[in-house]
C-alpha positions as CSV (number, residue, x, y, z in Angstrom):
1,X,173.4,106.6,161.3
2,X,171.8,102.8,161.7
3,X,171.3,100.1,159.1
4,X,169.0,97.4,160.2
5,X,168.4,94.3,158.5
6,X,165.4,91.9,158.7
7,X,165.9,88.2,157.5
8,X,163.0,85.8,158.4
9,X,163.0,82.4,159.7
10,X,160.7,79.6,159.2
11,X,160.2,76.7,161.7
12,X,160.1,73.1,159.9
13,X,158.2,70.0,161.2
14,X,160.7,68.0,163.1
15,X,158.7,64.7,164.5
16,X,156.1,64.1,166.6
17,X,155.4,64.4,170.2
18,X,153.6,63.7,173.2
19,X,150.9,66.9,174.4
20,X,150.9,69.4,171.6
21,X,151.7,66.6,168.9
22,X,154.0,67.5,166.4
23,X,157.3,69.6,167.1
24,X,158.6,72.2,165.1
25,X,162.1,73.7,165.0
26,X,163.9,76.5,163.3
27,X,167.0,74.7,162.1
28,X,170.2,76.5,161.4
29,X,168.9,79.9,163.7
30,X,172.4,79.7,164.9
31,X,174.3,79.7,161.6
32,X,172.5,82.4,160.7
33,X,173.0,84.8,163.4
34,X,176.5,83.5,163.6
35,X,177.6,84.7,159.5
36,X,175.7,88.0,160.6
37,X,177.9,88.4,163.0
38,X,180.8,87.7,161.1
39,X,179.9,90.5,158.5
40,X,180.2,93.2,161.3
41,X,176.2,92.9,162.0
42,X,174.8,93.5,165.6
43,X,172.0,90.7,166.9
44,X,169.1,92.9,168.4
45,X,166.5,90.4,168.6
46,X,163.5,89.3,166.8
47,X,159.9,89.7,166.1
48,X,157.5,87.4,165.5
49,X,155.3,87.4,162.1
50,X,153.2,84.4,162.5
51,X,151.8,81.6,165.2
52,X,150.0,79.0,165.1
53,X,146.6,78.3,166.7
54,X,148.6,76.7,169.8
55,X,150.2,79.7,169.8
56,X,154.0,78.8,168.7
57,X,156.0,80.6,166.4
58,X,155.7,79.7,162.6
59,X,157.6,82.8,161.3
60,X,160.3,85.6,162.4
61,X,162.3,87.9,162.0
62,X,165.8,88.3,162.8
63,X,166.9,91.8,163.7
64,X,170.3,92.8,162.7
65,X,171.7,96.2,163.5
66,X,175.1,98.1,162.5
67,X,176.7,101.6,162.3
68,X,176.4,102.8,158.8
69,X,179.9,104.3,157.0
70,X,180.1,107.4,157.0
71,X,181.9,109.0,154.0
């Protein structure tokens, strides 16, 4: 059997820029997948939950996957 855990992200305004304006980043991504990893979880991906109207991602979802102890 699977568990699979979902922990969602949230890009933060970082500065401005030239051509879409302002810039956006999801800061500490890494960290997090990293102390997932650590705790025996499985990286699978993600999925996003919302965009903006420029179509960039405001919101996802980490997807974390591991085998479940069997007793």
């Amino acid at each position: 059997m699977k568990q699979v855990k979902f922990i969602e992200v949230k890009s933060e305004l970082s500065g401005y820029g030239l051509g879409k304006g302002t810039r956006y980043t999801f800061e500490g991504l890494e960290k997090v997948i990293y102390e997932m990893i650590m705790k025996g979880w499985d990286y699978k991906g993600y999925v996003p939950k919302e965009t903006r109207g420029t179509g960039d991602i405001e919101k996802m979802s980490l997807i974390f996957q591991k085998d479940e102890l069997e007793e």
